[in-house]
N, C-alpha and C positions, 0 to 999 in steps of 0.2 A: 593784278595778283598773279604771282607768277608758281608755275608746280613745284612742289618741293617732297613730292614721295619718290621714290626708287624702282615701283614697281610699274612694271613694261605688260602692255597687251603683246603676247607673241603671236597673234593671229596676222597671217599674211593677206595683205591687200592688194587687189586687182592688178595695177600697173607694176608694185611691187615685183608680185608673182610675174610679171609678161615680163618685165627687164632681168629679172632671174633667171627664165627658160630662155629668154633671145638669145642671152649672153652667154650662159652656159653652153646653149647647144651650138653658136656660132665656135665658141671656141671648139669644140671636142672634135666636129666634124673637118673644121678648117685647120687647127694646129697637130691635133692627137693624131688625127685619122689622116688627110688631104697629106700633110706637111711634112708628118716623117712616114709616110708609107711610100708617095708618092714624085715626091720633091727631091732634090741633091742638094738644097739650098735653101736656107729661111724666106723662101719666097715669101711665103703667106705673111710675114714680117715685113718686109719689104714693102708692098702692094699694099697692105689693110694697114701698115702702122704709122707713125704718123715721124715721118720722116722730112725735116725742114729743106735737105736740099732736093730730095722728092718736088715737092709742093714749091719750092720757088725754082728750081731750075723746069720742072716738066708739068707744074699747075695740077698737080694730083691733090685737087683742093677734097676731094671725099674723103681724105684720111685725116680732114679734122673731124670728125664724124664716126669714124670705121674703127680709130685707132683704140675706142672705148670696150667693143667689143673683145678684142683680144688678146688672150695674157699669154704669160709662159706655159712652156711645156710642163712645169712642172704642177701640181695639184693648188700648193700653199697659197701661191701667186691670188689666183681665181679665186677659191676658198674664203678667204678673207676679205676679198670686196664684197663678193656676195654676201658673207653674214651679216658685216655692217650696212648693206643695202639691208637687209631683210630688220635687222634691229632697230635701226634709227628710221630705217626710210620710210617702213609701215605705221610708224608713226604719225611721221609728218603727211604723208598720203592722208589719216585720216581726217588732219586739221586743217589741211589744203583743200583735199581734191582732186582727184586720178592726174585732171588734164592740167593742172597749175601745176601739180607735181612732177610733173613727166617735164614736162616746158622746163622748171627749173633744175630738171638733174642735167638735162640734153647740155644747157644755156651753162652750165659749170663745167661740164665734159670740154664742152667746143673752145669756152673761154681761157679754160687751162691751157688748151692745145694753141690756141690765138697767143698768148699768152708768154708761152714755149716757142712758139718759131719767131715771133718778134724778137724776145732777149738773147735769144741764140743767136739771130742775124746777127742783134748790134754788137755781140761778145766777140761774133768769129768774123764780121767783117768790120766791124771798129776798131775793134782793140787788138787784132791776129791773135786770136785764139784758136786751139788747134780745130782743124777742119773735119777731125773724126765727131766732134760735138755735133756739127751740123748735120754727118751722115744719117750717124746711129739712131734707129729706130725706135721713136715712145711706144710703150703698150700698156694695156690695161683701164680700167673704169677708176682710177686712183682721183684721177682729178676731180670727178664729179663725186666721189665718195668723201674728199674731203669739201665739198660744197654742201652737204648733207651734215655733216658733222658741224660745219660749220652755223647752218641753218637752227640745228638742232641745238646748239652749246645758245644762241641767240634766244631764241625762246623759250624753249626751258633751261634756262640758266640757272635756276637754284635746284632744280635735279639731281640725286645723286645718281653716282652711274659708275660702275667699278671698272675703275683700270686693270686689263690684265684680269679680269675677274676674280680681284683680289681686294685691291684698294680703294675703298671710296672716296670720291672727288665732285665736286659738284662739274655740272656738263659747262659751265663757261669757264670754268679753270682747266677742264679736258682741252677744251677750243683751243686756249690761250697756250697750254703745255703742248699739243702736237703742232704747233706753228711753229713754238720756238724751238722745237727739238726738228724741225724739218729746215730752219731756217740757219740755225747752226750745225746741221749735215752740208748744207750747199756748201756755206761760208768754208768750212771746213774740206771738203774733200772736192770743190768747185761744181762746174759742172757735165765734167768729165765723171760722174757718180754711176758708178752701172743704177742706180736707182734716180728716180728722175724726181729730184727733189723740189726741183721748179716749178714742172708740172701740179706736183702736190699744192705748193704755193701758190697756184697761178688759180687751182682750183676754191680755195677759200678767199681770194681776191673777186672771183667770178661770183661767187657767193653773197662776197659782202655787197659788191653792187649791184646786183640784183637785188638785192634784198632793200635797200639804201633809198637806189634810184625808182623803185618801187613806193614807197613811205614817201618821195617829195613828191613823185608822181599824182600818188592819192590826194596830199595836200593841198595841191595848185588849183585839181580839180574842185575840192572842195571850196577852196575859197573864190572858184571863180560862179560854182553853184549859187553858194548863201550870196555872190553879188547880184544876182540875176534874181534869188530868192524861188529856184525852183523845187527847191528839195532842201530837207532837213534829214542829215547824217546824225545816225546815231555814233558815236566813239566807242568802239570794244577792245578790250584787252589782247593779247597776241595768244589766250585761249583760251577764246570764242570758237565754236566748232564750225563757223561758216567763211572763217577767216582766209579768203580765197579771193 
């Protein structure tokens, strides 16, 4: 049985709150503070973000990793992953589990970013696409935030959840609408987008298999259990509170 009320616990949970402060204050001290007081040049971009000919020409592999942490100089950028971490994520934190949780937001960050420099090689060294695609640096928690939405629109699917904090929509027809509305951005303006729309993409791909390869996972073990006859699996629904 799946939830079908609207209404949200807004109490912030453990890891929630820890990837809110990390990321917040990486940002402020590194882009606000470090990058235009101290810098001539978007270093801090450069270095932390997730740049594919970085990482394939000079193995600056930390910036599948780093590049989550830091967004634009401007507020909005930041602003808005954060609330969506804090709205969906403290949810899912409570049905998971700090450390399944944490494991699956990282595993959608890096996988977007995996993701990203993959299709971008084969774009700009298969097909000669231009090579500022390769340069230009990703930023922000975008990918792993639509791995969360993604997560979220999956289990609670019959949820309503208001778009725009206006219009109600249940949370698997959100999933399905911010996919195709990010997937006819690319299509449309490629991937020359000052907005990295692949990334976005690559983050609810990471999501789904994670989530997928998890469930065959469970299964195989299961049935290699009940062969052996060592244990008997109870089956619970996707919300059970120990579902982790």
């Amino acid at each position: 049985m799946r939830h079908i009320s609207s209404m949200y616990n807004f109490q912030m949970t453990p890891f929630v709150k820890l990837l809110l402060i990390a990321t917040t204050a990486i940002w402020f001290f590194s882009v606000v503070v470090f990058q235009q007081y101290f810098l001539e040049s978007p270093q801090v971009f450069e270095w932390l973000g997730l740049s594919p000919l970085m990482i394939f020409d000079r193995w600056w592999l930390w910036q599948f990793f780093t590049y989550m942490f830091i967004h634009s100089s401007g507020i909005f950028h930041i602003l808005l992953n954060m609330f969506i971490l804090w709205m969906f994520g403290s949810e899912l934190e409570r049905l998971w589990g700090g450390r399944f949780f944490l494991i699956y937001y990282l595993f959608c960050g890096v996988g977007a970013g995996l993701l990203y420099f993959i299709i971008t090689g084969i774009y700009v060294m298969g097909f000669d696409g231009p090579i500022d695609v390769f340069q230009r640096p990703v930023i922000g928690a975008s990918g792993a935030i639509f791995g969360l939405l993604l997560a979220y629109g999956t289990i609670y699917s019959e949820r309503i959840i208001y778009f725009m904090m206006i219009f109600p929509i249940k949370a698997k027809h959100f999933t399905i609408l911010i996919a195709a509305v990010e997937l006819v951005s690319m299509l449309n303006h490629g991937l020359g987008s000052p907005v990295a729309n692949l990334a976005h993409l690559g983050g609810l791909v990471s999501g789904l298999f994670f989530l997928r390869g998890r469930q065959i996972f469970q299964r195989i073990l299961v049935k290699r259990w009940r062969k052996k006859g060592r244990i008997h699996l109870k089956i619970v629904n996707s919300d059970d509170r120990n579902w982790h």
